[in-house]
MIZA-777280 format. One record per residue (C-alpha): x, y, z; residue in one letter; residue number from 1. Coordinates in steps of 0.1 Angstrom, whole numbers, plus 5000, padded with zeros to 4 digits. Layout:
PT; X; Y; Z; a; NUM
...
//
This chain:
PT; 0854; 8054; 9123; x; 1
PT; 0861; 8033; 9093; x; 2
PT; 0833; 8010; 9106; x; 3
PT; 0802; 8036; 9103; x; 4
PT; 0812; 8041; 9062; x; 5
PT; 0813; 8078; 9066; x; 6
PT; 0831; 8086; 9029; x; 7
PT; 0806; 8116; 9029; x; 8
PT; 0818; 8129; 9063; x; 9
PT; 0839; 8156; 9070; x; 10
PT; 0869; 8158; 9092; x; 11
PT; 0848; 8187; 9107; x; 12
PT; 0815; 8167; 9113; x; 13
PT; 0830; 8141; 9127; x; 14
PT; 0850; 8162; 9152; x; 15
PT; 0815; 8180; 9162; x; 16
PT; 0797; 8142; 9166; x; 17
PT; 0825; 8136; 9192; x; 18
PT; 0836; 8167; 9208; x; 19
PT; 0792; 8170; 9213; x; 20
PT; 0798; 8133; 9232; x; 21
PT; 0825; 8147; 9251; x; 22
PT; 0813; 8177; 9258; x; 23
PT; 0779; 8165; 9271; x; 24
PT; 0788; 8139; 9291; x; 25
PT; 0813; 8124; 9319; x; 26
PT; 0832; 8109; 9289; x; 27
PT; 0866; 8118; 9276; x; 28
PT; 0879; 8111; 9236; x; 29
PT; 0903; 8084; 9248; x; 30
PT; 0876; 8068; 9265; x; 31
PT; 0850; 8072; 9236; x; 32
PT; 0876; 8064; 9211; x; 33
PT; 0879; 8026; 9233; x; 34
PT; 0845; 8025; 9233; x; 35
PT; 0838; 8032; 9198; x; 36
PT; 0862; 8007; 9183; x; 37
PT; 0848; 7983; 9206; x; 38
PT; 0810; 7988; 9199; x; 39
PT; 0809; 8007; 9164; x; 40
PT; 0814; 7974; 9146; x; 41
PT; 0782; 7959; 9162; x; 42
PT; 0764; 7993; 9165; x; 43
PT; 0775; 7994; 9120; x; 44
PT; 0760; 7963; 9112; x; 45
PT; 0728; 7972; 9127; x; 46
PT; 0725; 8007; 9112; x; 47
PT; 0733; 8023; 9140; x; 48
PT; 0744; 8058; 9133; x; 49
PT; 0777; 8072; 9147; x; 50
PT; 0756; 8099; 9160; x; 51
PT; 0734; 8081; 9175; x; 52
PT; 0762; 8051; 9191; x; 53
PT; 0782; 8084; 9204; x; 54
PT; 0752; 8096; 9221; x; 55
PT; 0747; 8063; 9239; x; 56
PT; 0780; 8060; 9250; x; 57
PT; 0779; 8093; 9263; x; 58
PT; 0748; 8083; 9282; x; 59
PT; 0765; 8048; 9297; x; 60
PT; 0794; 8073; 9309; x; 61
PT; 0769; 8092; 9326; x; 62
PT; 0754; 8061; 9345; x; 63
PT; 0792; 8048; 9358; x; 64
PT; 0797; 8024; 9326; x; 65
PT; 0833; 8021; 9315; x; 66
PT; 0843; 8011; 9278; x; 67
PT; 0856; 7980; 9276; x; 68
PT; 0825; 7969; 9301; x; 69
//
């Protein structure tokens, strides 16, 4: 999470970005949580939102992609 810079985000909000991931899609945390600290690094330095890098993980679950693919 530490990636993202998120100093002006709550414990709450950041719970909601990821429990709406999870809850949307055919992803779990522990497989979001692989997938962020794999791609939140790269999605960070491109100004790629957590919000928006949750949502397309959540979408690569949905189509059969695994994290660490």
């Amino acid at each position: 999470m530490n990636q993202f810079r998120l100093q002006n985000l709550s414990a709450a909000e950041a719970s909601d970005i990821l429990t709406a991931a999870t809850d949307r899609s055919q992803l779990d945390f522990e497989k979001l949580s692989t997938a962020l600290r794999l791609a939140g690094p790269q999605a960070a330095a491109f100004g790629i939102s957590i919000q928006e890098t949750s949502a397309v993980l959540a979408a690569f679950a949905d189509l059969g992609f695994r994290g660490t693919q």
